[in-house]
N, C-alpha and C positions, 0 to 999 in steps of 0.2 A: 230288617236284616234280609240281604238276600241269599242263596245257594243257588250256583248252577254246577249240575255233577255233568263231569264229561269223563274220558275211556279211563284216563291216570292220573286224573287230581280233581280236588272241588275249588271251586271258586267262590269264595264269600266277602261279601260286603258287610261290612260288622263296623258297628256305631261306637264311636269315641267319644266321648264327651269333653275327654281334655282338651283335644283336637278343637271340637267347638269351643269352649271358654276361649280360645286362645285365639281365635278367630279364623281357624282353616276350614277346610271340609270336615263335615262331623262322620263321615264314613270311613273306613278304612279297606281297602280293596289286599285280599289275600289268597294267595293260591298255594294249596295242601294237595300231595301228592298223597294219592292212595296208599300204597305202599306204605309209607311214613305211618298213617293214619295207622293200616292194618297191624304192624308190628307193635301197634303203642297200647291196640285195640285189646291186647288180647283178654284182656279181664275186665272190662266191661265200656271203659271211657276213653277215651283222646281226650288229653287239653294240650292245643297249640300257644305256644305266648308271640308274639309278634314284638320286637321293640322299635319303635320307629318314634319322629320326632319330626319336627323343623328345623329348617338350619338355624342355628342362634340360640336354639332351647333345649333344655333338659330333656333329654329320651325317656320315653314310657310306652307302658307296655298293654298289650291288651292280650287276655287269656280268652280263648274259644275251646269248648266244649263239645266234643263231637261227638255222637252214639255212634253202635254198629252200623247203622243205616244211610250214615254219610250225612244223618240229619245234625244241625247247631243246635243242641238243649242250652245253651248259654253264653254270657259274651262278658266282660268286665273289662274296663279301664282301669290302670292305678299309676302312680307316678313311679319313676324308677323303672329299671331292668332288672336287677338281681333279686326280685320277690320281696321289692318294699310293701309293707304293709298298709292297707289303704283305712283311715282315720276317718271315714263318712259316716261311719256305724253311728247311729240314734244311743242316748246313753241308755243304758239295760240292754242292749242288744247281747245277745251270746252267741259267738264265733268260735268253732271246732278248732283247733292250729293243732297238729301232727306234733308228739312230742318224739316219737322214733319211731322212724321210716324202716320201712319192712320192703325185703325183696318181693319181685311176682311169686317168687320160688313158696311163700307163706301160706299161698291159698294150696298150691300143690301136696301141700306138708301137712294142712286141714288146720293149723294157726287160726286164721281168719276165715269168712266165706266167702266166696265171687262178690254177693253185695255190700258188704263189709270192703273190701278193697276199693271196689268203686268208691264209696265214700270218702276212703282215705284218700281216694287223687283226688276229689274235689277240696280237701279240709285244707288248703295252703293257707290258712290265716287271710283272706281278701276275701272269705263268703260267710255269710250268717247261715246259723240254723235253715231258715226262710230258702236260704238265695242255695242252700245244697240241696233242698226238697224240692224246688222247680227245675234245678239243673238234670238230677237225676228222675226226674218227672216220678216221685215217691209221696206218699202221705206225711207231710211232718210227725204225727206219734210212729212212723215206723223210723225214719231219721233219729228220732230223739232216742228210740230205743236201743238201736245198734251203736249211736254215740256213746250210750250210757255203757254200754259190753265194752267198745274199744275203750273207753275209761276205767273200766275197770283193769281190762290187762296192761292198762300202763302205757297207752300208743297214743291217744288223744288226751287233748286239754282242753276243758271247757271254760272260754276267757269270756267276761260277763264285762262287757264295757261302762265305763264309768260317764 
């Protein structure tokens, strides 16, 4: 993966795999405008989704991950645009999936806390346990422990793949 930060966007090169299976370039060439980033930033993460495709085939999407720092904590391919769910999970895997979405307005409110929300923008059902502790660059027992809080208020679901 690459990043080049310039004055009013980054430019990143972010790997698709679909792209490769399918026999095109396996990079994906993106350009985020700061701005975008900064507004989205406010409470801890950016995820940009990109949908793009070949001519002739099914559109899909790839999610990037941006910190404050303009750096990519992460990247994922899945098929579909509208946040299909991607089916690679190993069986036993457990996958966070958001069961009610909560405003920014929640951490303001003391609902949730700044890290706790981060969590919640990574939890869209297409990352494991694993794949939301190196996004958010966190210790998986600390992951597992705030999942287990958002479960219990009722905002996350813990789906254990078959």
């Amino acid at each position: 993966m690459v990043v080049r930060k310039y004055f009013n966007f980054i430019e990143i090169w972010v790997p698709c795999n679909i792209c490769e299976q399918l026999g095109y370039a396996p990079m994906v060439n993106l350009r985020v405008m700061k701005d975008d980033i900064n507004r989205g930033l406010q409470l801890g993460l950016y995820t940009h989704y990109h949908a793009h495709g070949p001519e002739g085939q099914a559109p899909h999407t790839v999610a990037v991950y941006i910190d404050p720092s303009y750096q990519v904590t992460g990247s994922k391919a899945y098929e579909g645009t509208e946040g299909v769910k991607s089916s690679t999970f190993a069986a036993g895997t457990i996958i966070p999936v958001i069961v009610k979405k909560i405003p920014d307005m929640a951490v303001h409110l003391g609902m949730v806390t700044p890290e706790e929300f981060s969590i919640l923008k990574v939890c869209d059902g297409n990352n494991s346990i694993d794949e939301v502790s190196r996004i958010l660059k966190k210790d998986k027992a600390t992951i597992e422990a705030s999942l287990q809080k958002l479960k219990d208020k009722g905002l996350v679901d813990l789906v254990k793949k078959a």
